[in-house]
C-alpha positions as CSV (number, residue, x, y, z in Angstrom):
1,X,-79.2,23.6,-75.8
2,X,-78.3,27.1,-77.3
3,X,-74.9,28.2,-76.6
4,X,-74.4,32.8,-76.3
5,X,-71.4,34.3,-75.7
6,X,-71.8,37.3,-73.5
7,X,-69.6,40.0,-73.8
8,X,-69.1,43.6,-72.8
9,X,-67.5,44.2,-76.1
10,X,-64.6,45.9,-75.7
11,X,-61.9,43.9,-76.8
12,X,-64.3,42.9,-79.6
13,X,-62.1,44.7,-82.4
14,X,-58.8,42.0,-81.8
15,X,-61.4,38.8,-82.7
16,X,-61.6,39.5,-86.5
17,X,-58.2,39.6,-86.7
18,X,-57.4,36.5,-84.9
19,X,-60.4,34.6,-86.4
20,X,-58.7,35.1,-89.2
21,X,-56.1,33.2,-88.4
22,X,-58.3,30.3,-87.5
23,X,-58.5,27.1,-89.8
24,X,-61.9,26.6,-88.9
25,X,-64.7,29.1,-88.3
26,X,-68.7,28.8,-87.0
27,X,-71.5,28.2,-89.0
28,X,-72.9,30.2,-86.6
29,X,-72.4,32.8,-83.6
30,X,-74.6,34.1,-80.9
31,X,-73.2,37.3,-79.1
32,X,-75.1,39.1,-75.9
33,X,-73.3,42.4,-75.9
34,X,-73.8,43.8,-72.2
35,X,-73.9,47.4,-72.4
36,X,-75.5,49.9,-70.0
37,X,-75.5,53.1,-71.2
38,X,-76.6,55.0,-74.1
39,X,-73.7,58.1,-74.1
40,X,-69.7,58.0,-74.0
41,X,-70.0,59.7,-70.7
42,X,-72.0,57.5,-68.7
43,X,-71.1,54.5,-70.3
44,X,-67.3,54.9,-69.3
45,X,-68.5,56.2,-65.8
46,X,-70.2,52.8,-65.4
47,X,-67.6,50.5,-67.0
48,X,-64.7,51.7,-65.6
49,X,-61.4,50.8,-68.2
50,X,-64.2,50.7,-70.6
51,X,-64.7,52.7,-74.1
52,X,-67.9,53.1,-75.4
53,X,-66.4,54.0,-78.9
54,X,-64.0,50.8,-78.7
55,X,-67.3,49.0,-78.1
56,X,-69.2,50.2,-81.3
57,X,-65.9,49.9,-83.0
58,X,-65.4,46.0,-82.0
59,X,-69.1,45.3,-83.0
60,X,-68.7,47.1,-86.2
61,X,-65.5,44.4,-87.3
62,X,-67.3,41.4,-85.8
63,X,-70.4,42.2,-88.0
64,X,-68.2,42.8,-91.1
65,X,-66.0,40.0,-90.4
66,X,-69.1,37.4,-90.1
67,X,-71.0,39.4,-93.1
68,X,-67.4,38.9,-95.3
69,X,-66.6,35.2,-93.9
70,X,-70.6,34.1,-94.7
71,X,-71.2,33.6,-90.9
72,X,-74.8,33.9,-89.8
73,X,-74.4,36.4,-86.8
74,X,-77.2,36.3,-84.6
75,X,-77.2,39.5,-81.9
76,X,-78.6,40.1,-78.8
77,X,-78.1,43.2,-75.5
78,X,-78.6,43.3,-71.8
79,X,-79.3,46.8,-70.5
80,X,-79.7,47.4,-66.8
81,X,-80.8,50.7,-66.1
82,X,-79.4,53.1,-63.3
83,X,-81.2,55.8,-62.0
84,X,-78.8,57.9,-65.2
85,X,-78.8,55.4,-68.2
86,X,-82.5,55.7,-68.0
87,X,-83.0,58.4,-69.5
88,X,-80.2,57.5,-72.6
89,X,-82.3,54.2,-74.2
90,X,-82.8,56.1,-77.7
91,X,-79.5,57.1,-77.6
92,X,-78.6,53.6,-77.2
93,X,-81.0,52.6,-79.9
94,X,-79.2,54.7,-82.3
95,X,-76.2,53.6,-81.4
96,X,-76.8,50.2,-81.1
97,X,-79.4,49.9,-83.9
98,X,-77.0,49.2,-86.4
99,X,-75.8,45.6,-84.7
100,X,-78.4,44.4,-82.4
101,X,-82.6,44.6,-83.8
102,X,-84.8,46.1,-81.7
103,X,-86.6,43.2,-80.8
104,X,-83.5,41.5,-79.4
105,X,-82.2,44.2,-76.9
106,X,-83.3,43.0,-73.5
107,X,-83.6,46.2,-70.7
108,X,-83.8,45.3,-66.9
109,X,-84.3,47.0,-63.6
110,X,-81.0,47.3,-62.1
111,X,-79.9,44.4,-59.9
112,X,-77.1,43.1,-57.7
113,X,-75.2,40.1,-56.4
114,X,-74.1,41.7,-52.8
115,X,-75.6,45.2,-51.3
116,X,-71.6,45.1,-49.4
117,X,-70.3,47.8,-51.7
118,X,-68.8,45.9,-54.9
119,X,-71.6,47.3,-57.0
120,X,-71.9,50.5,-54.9
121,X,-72.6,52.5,-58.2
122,X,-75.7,50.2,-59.2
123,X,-76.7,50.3,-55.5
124,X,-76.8,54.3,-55.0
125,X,-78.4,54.8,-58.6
126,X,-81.0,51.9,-58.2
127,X,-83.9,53.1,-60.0
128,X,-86.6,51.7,-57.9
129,X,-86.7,49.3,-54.0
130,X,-84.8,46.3,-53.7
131,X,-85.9,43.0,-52.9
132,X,-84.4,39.7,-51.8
133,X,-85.9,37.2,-54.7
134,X,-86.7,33.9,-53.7
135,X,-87.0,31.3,-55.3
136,X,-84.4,31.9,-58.3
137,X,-84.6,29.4,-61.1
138,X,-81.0,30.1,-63.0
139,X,-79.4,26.9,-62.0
140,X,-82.4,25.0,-63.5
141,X,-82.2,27.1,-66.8
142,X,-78.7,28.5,-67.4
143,X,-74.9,27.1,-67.2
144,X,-72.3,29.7,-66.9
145,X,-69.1,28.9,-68.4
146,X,-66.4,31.7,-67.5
147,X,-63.7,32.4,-70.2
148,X,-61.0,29.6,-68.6
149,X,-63.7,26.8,-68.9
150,X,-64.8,26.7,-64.8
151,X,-68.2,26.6,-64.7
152,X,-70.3,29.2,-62.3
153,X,-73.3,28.7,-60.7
154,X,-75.2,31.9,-61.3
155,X,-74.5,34.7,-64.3
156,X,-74.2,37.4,-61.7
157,X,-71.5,35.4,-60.0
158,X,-69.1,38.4,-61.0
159,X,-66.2,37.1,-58.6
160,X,-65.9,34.2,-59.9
161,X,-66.8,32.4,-56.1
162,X,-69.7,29.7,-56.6
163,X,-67.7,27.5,-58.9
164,X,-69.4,24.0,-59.9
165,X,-67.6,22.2,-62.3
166,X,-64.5,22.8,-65.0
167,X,-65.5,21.4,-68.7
168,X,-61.6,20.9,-68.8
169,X,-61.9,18.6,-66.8
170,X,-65.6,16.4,-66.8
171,X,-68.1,16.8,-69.3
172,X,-71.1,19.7,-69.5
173,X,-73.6,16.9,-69.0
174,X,-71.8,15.5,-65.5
175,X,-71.5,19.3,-64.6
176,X,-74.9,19.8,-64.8
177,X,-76.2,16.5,-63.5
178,X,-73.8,16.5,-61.0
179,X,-74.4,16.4,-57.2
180,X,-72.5,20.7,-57.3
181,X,-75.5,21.9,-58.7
182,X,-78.7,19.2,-57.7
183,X,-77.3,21.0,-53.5
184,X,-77.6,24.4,-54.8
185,X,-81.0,23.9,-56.6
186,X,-82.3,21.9,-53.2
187,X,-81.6,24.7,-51.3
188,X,-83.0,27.2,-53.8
189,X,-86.4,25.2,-54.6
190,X,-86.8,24.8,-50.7
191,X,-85.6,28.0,-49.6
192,X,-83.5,26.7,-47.3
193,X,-81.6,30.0,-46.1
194,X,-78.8,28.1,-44.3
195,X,-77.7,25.8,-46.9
196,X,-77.8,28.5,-49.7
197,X,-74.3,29.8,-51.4
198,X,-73.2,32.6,-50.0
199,X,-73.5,34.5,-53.1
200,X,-77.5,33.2,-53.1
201,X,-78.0,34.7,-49.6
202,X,-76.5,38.3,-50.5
203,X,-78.3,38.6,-53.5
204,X,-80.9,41.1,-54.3
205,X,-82.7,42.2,-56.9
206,X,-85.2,45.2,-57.1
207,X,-89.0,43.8,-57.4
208,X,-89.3,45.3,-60.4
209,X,-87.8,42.4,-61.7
210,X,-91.7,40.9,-62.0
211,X,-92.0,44.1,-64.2
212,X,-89.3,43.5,-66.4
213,X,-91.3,42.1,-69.3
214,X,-93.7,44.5,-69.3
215,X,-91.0,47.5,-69.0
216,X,-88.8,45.6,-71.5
217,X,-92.2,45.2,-74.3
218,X,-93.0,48.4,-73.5
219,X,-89.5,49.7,-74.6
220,X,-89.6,47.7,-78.0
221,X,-92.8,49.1,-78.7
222,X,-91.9,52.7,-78.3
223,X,-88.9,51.7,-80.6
224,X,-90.9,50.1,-82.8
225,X,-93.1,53.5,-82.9
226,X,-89.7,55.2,-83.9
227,X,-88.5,53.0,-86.1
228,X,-91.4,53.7,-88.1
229,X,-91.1,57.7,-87.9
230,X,-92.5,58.8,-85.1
231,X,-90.6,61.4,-82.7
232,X,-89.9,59.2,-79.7
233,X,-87.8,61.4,-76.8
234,X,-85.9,59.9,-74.3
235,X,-88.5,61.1,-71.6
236,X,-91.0,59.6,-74.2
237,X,-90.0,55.9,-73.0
238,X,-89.1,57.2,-69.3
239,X,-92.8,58.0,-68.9
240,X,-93.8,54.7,-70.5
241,X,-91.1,52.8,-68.2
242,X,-92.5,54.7,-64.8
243,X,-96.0,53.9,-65.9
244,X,-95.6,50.3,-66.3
245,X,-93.6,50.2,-62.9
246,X,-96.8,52.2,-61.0
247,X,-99.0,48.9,-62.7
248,X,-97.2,46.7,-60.4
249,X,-97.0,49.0,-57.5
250,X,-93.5,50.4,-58.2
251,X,-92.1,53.8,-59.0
252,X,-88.9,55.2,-60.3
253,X,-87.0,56.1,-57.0
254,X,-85.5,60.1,-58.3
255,X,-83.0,59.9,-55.7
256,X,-80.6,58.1,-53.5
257,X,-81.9,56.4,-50.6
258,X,-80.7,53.8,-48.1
259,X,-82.6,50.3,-49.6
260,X,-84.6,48.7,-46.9
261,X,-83.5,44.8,-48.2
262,X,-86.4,42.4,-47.4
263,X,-86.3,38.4,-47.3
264,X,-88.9,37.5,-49.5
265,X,-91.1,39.7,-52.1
266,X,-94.4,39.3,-49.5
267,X,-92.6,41.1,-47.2
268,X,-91.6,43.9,-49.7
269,X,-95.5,44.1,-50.8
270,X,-97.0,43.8,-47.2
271,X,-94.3,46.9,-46.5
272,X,-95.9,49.2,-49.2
273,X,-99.6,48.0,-48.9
């Protein structure tokens, strides 16, 4: 089991000072920082009530604070591009760079939980088609734990609506043995439409998402390449990113359309073919 704290960061400057206060501290701390955009402007476009300086300011403290206190910090970042924050990734590097290695930043197509307008921004700057995936495999991998202690069944579950469990009130193990979750992952495994959460049947995500390790290697290499002194542009890696799409039949979408949403990703490839 490997427990990650995932955090957009922004209220990341108040921890030290309340860890502080703390009898006891970790040996150890694992922090996603979820942060989609490498400039001020289009980060606090995206995040809205969000401050891209307060961010790099709270993950400056924590890493002091753990450096001063002797805890081992271990760092990671999810970055889902938009059809703007694509062209930003070395900005974000060199922003970033200081807290998170290379190697550990993680970049994904952009995705969504509902096409119904509560991610309209992600939706109208996708970056390439949408897809229905099916089947998804996060209840058989990942647990969710929200910040009250309810436990979710998906990590897109942004409203907080497929609840499974409370680990206030019944261990993690029951949670995740428990007959909650064993329904969900029937359905899921057997694609049973009709039985599926809700939040299962509106999700999409682009079909890209069968290209994300490639895109995201092919990132990591380019910053490798600058990391060791070569000049590596922002439409360096763009090119790199829309030539590993076109491998797997995909390319960048340079602007807003209407997504055509498709059931199952042999439907989305018998549509292009």
């Amino acid at each position: 089991m490997q427990a990650v704290i995932s955090t957009n960061a922004n209220e990341m400057r108040s921890v030290p000072a309340r860890a502080r206060r703390q009898e006891r501290l970790p040996r150890h701390l694992h922090l996603r920082y979820s942060i989609d955009a490498g400039r001020r402007e289009t980060y606090n476009e995206i995040r809205r009530g969000g401050d891209f300086d307060r961010v790099l300011e709270g993950m400056a403290s924590v890493a002091s604070f753990c450096a001063e206190r002797g805890i081992e910090l271990k760092t990671g970042s999810n970055y889902v591009m938009t059809r703007k924050s694509i062209h930003e990734l070395v900005d974000f590097a060199d922003a970033v760079g200081p807290f998170v290695p290379f190697e550990s930043m993680y970049f994904s197509v952009v995705n969504g939980n509902t096409p119904t307008g509560l991610n309209a921004y992600i939706i109208e700057n996708r970056v390439t088609d949408f897809v229905r995936r099916t089947p998804c495999d996060v209840p058989f991998t990942l647990l969710k734990i929200l910040r009250d202690g309810r436990v979710s069944l998906c990590w897109i579950d942004f409203n907080e609506e497929a609840i499974v469990g409370d680990i206030r009130a019944e261990t993690i193990d029951k949670i995740w043995s428990g007959p909650g979750l064993a329904k969900h992952r029937s359905a899921l495994a057997n694609q049973d439409g009709l039985n599926l959460h809700p939040i299962c049947q509106r999700c999409y995500i682009a079909e890209a998402a069968a290209a994300d390790g490639a895109v995201n290697r092919s990132i990591q290499q380019m910053f490798a390449l600058k990391r060791d002194g070569f000049a590596i542009s922002n439409e360096h890696i763009y090119s790199r990113i829309r030539f590993e799409l076109m491998m797997h039949g995909l390319d960048v979408a340079d602007r807003a359309s209407p997504p055509r949403l498709f059931d199952t990703a042999t439907e989305f490839i018998a549509a292009r073919t």
